[in-house]
One Martini backbone bead per residue (centre of mass of N, CA, C, O) as a GRO file, in nm:
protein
  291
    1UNK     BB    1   1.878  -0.785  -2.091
    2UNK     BB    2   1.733  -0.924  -1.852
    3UNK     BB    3   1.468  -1.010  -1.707
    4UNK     BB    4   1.235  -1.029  -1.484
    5UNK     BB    5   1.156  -1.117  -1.226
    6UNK     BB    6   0.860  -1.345  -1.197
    7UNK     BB    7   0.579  -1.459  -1.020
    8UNK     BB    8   0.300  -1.699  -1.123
    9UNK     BB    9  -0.022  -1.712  -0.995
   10UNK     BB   10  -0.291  -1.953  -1.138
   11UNK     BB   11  -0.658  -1.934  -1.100
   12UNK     BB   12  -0.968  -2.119  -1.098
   13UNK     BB   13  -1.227  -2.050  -1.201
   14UNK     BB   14  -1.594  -1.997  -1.008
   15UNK     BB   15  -1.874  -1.859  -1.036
   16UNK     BB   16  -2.031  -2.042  -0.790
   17UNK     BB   17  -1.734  -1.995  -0.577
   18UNK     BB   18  -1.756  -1.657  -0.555
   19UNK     BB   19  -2.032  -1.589  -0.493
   20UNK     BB   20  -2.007  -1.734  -0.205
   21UNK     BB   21  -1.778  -1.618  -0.116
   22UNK     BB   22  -1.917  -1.280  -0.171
   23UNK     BB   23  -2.184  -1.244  -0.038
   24UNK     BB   24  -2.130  -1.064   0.212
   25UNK     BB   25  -2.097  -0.778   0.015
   26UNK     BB   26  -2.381  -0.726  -0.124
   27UNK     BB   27  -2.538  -0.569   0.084
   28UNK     BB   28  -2.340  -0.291   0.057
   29UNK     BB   29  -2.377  -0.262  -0.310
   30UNK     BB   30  -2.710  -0.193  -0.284
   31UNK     BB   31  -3.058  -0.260  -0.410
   32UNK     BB   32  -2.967  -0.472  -0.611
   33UNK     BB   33  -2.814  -0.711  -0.781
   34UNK     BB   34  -2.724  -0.565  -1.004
   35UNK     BB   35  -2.548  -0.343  -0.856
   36UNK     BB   36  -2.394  -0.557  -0.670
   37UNK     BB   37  -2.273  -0.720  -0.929
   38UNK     BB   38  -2.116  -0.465  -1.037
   39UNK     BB   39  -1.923  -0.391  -0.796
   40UNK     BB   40  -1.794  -0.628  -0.751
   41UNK     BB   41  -1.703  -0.701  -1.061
   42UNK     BB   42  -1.470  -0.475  -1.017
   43UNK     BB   43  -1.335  -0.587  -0.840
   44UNK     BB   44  -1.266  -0.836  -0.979
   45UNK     BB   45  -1.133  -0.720  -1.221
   46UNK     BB   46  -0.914  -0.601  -1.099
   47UNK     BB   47  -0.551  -0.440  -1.067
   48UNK     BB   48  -0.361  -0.459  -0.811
   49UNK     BB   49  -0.092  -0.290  -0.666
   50UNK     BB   50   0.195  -0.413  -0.413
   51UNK     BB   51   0.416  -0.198  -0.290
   52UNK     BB   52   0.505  -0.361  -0.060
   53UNK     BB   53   0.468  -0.650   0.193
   54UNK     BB   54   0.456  -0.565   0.496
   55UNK     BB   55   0.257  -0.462   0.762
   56UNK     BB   56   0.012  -0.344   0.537
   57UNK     BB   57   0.092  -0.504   0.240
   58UNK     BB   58   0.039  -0.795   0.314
   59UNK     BB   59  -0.248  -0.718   0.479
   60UNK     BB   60  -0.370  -0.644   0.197
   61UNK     BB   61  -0.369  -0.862  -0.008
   62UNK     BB   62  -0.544  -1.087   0.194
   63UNK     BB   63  -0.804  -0.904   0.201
   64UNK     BB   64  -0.850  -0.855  -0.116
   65UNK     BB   65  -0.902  -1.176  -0.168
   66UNK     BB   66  -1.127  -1.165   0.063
   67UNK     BB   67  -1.305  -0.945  -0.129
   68UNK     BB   68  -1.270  -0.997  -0.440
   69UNK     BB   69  -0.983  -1.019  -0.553
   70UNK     BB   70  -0.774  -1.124  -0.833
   71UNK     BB   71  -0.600  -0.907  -0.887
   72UNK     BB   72  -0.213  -0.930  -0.845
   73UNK     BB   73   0.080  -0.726  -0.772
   74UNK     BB   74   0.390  -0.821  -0.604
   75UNK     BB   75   0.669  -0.602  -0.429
   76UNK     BB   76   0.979  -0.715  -0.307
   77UNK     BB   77   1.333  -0.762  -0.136
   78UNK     BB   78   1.274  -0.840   0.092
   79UNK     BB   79   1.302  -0.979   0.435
   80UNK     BB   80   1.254  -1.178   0.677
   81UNK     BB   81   1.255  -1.061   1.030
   82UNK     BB   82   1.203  -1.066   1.386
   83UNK     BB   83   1.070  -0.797   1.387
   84UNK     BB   84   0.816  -0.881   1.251
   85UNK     BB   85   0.649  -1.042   1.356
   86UNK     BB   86   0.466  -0.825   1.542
   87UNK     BB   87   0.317  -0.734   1.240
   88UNK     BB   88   0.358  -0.937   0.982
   89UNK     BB   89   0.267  -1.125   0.718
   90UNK     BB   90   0.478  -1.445   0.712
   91UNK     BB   91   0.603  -1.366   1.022
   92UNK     BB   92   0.795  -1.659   1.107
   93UNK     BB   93   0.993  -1.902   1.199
   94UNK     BB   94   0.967  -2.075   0.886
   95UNK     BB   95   0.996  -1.749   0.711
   96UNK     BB   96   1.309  -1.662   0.786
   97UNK     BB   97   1.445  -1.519   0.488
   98UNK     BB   98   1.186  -1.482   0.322
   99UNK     BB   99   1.090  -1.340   0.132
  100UNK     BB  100   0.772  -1.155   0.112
  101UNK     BB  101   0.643  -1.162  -0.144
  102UNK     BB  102   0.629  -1.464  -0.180
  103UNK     BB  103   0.495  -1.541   0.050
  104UNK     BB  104   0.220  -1.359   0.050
  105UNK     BB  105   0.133  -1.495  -0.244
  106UNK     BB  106   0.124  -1.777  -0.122
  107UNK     BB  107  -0.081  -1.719   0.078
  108UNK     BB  108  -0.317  -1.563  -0.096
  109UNK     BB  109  -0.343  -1.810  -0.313
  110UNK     BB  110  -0.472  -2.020  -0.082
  111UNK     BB  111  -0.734  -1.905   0.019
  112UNK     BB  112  -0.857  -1.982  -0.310
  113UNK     BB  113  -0.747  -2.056  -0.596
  114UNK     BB  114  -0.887  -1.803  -0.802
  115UNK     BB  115  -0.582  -1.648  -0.830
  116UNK     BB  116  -0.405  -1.351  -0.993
  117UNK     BB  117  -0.014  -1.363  -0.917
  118UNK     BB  118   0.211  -1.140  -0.898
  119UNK     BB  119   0.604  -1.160  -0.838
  120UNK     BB  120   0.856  -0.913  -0.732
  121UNK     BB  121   1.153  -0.999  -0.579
  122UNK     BB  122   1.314  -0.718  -0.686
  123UNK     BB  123   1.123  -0.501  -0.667
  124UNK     BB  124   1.167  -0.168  -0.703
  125UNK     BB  125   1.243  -0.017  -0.998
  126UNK     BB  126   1.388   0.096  -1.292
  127UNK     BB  127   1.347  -0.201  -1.442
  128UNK     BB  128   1.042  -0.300  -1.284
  129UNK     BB  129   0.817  -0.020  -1.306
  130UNK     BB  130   0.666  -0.070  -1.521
  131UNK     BB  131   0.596  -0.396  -1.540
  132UNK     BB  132   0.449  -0.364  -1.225
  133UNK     BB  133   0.221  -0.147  -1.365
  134UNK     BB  134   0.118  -0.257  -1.543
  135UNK     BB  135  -0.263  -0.291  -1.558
  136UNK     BB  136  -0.277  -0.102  -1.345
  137UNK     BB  137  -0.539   0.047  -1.179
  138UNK     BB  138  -0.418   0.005  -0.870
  139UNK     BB  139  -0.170   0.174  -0.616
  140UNK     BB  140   0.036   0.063  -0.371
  141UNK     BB  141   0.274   0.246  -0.183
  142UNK     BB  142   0.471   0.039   0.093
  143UNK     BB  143   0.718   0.161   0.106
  144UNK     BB  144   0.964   0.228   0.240
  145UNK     BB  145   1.021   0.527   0.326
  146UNK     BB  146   1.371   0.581   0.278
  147UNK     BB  147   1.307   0.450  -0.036
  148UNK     BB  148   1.335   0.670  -0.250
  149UNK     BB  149   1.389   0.565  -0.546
  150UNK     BB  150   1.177   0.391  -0.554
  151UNK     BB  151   0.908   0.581  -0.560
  152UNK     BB  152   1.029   0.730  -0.798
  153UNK     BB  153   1.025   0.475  -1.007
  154UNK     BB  154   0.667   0.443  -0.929
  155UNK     BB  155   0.573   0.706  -1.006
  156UNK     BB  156   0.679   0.701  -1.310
  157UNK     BB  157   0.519   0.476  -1.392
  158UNK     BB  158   0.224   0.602  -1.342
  159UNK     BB  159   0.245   0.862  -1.526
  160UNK     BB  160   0.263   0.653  -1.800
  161UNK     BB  161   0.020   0.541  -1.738
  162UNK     BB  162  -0.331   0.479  -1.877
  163UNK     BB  163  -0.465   0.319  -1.618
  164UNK     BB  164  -0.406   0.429  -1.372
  165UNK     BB  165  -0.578   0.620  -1.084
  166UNK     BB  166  -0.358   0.546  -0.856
  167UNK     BB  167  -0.220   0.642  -0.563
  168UNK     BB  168  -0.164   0.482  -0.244
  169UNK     BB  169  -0.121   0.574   0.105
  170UNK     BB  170  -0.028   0.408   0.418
  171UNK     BB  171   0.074   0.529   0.744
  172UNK     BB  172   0.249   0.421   1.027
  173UNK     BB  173   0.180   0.657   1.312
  174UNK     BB  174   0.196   0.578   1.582
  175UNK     BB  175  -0.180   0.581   1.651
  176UNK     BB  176  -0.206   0.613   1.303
  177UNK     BB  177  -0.329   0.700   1.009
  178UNK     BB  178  -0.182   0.793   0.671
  179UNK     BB  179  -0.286   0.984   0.376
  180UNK     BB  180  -0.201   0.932   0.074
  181UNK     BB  181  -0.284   1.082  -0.273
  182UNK     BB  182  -0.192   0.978  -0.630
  183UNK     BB  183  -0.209   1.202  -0.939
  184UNK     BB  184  -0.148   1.334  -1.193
  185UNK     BB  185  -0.261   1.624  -1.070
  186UNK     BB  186  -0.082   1.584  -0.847
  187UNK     BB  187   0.196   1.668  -0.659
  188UNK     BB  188   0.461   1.512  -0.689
  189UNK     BB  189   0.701   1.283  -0.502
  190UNK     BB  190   0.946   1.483  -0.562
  191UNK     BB  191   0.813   1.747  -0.450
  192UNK     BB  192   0.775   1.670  -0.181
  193UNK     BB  193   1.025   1.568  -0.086
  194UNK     BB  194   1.288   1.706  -0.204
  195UNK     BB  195   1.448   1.532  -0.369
  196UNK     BB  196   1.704   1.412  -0.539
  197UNK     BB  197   1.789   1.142  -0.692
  198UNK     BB  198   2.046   1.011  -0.522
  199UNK     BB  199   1.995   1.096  -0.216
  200UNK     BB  200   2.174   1.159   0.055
  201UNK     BB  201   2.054   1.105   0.417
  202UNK     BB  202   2.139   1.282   0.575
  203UNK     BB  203   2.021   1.469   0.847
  204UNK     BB  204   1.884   1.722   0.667
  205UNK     BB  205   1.715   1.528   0.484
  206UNK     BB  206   1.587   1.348   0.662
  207UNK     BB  207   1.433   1.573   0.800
  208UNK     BB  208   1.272   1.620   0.546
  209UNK     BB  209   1.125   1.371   0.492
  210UNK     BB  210   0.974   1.338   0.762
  211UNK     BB  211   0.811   1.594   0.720
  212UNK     BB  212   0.650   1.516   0.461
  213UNK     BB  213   0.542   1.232   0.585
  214UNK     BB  214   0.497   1.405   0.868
  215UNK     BB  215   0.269   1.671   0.901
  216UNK     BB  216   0.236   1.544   1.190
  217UNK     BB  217   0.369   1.522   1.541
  218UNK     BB  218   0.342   1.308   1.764
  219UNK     BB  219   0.296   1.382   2.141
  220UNK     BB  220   0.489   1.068   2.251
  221UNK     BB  221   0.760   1.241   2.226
  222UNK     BB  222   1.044   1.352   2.245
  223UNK     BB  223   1.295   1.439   2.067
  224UNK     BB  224   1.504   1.263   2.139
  225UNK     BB  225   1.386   1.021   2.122
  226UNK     BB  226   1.312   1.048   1.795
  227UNK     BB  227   1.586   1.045   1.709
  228UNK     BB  228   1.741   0.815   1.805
  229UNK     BB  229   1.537   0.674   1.579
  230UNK     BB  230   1.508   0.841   1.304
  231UNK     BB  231   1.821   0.947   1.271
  232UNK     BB  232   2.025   0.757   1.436
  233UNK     BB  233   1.946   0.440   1.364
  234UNK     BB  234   1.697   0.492   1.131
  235UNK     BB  235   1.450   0.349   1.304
  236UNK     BB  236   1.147   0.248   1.275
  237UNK     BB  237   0.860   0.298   1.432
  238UNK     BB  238   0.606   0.024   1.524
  239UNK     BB  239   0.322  -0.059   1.617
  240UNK     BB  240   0.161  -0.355   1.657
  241UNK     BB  241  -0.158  -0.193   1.628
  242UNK     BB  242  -0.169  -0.046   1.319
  243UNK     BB  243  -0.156  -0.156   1.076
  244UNK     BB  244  -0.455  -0.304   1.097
  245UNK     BB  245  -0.569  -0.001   1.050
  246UNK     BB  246  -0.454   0.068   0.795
  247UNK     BB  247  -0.530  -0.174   0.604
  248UNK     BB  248  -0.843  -0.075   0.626
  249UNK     BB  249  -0.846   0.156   0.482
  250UNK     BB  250  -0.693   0.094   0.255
  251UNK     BB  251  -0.896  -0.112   0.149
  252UNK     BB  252  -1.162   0.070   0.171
  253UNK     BB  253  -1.029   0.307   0.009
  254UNK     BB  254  -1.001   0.133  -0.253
  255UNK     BB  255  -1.319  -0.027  -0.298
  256UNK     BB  256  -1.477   0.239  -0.305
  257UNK     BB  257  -1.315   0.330  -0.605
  258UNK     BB  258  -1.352   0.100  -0.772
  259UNK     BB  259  -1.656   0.058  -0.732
  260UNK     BB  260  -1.828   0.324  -0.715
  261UNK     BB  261  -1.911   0.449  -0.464
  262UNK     BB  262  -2.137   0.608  -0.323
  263UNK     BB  263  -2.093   0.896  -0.127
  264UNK     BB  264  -1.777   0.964  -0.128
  265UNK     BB  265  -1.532   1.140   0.016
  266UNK     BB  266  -1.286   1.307  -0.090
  267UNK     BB  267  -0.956   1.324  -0.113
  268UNK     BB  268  -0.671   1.459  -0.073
  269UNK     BB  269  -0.444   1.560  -0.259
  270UNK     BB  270  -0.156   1.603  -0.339
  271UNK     BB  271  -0.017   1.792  -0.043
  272UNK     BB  272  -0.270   1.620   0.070
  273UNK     BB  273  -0.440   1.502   0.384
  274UNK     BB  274  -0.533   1.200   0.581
  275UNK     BB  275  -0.628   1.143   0.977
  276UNK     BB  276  -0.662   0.817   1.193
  277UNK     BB  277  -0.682   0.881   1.567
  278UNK     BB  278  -0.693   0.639   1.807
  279UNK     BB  279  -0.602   0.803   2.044
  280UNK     BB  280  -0.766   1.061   2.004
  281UNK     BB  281  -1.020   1.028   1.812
  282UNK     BB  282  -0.934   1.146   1.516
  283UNK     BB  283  -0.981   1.380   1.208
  284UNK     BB  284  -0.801   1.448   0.932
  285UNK     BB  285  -0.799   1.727   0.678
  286UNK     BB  286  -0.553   1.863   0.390
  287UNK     BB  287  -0.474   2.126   0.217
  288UNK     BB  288  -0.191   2.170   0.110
  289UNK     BB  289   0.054   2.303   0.185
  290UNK     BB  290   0.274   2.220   0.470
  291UNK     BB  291   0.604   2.440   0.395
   0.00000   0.00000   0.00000
């Protein structure tokens, strides 16, 4: 069997331009220089995994470079077209047609040519995900929601590994941010979305999951219209301002957790959730299932 493609972008350490680059997050990392240089260095240690690098993931992959990660591995098998411009990282016109998780390593990389970044460009699979998980503390699971194989894929081999401490994802719905957490002991994305593997997408199923990703549908549009692109099309409607409220969340509480910052409020584990809608400008968390 042929190895796994793999892009490996590997940048030299300057510990006193490391320093002076994340120095204004030290100020909100504790009361002493030990304590914030202490929490600091476990974000710079860490290794983590974004799976999908469109509208969410392509720019945390560059957020989180620009907030003092170092190790980042990114995969996706996609490439930009035109429609991706409104909303993601890497998407312009000299870089369509070129893979996503590419072009984004190469953008993280230049930032500060400080970090090592792995580059999957044959996205996840059953072939690529274990060795995509390997090494990784946490993984962001930003694949397109449809692509159910890819998601089970990513997240059995997350069950494998003994070093990965969760599961993220952050979807855009509407004007809001959907937050799902995945530990080994909450209920497994395979018993959520409630479909076996290599099930056909019938209009059936794409209802099903649908709802298991979306437990609350924002009341911006009729059923029909709602229709039309979700099930007839096929087609996510993205609004071009939310994607960058997740990405906020999304790596806000990646490095909450990452750093082990006192006082943060723990997430419900799947099959629970949480939502931040900036049209209506509430919180939601729930627990426990939804169906």
């Amino acid at each position: 069997m042929p190895e796994n493609r793999v892009i490996r972008h590997r940048g030299d350490y300057d510990d006193a331009f490391y320093w002076e680059r994340v120095d204004r997050n030290l100020g909100w990392l504790g009361d002493t220089p030990t304590e914030q240089r202490g929490r600091q260095e476990k974000l710079r240690d860490s290794v983590i995994g974004i799976a999908g690098t469109g509208g969410i993931g392509g720019s945390s992959a560059l957020r989180l470079v620009r907030m003092g990660v170092r190790n980042l591995k990114l995969a996706d098998s996609d490439s930009f077209d035109v429609s991706n411009i409104q909303r993601q990282v890497g998407a312009d016109l000299d870089h369509l047609g070129r893979n996503k998780a590419e072009v984004v390593g190469e953008m993280a990389f230049a930032l500060t040519r400080d970090v090592n970044i792995d580059v999957f460009p044959d996205g996840i699979t059953a072939a690529t995900a274990d060795e995509f998980v390997q090494g990784c503390d946490v993984i962001l699971d930003q694949i397109d929601v449809y692509t159910v194989d890819a998601h089970y894929a990513l997240h059995e081999a997350f069950r494998r590994s003994t070093r990965a401490r969760f599961i993220l994802t952050v979807l855009t719905i509407g004007h809001a941010a959907y937050v799902f957490k995945y530990t080994r002991d909450s209920m497994p994305v395979e018993e959520v979305y409630g479909l076996p593997a290599g099930a056909e997408l019938d209009e059936k199923n794409l209802r099903q999951l649908i709802h298991r990703f979306m437990p609350v549908r924002p009341d911006l549009v009729s059923d029909r219209a709602f229709d039309e692109w979700w099930i007839e099309n096929r087609t996510i409607p993205i609004y071009g301002g939310t994607p960058p409220l997740c990405e906020g969340v999304l790596v806000e509480r990646t490095a909450l957790e990452v750093m082990d910052i006192p006082g943060v409020t723990p997430l419900p584990v799947q099959p629970g959730y949480a939502i931040f809608d900036a049209r209506s400008w509430t919180t939601r968390t729930f627990s426990g299932t939804w169906w």
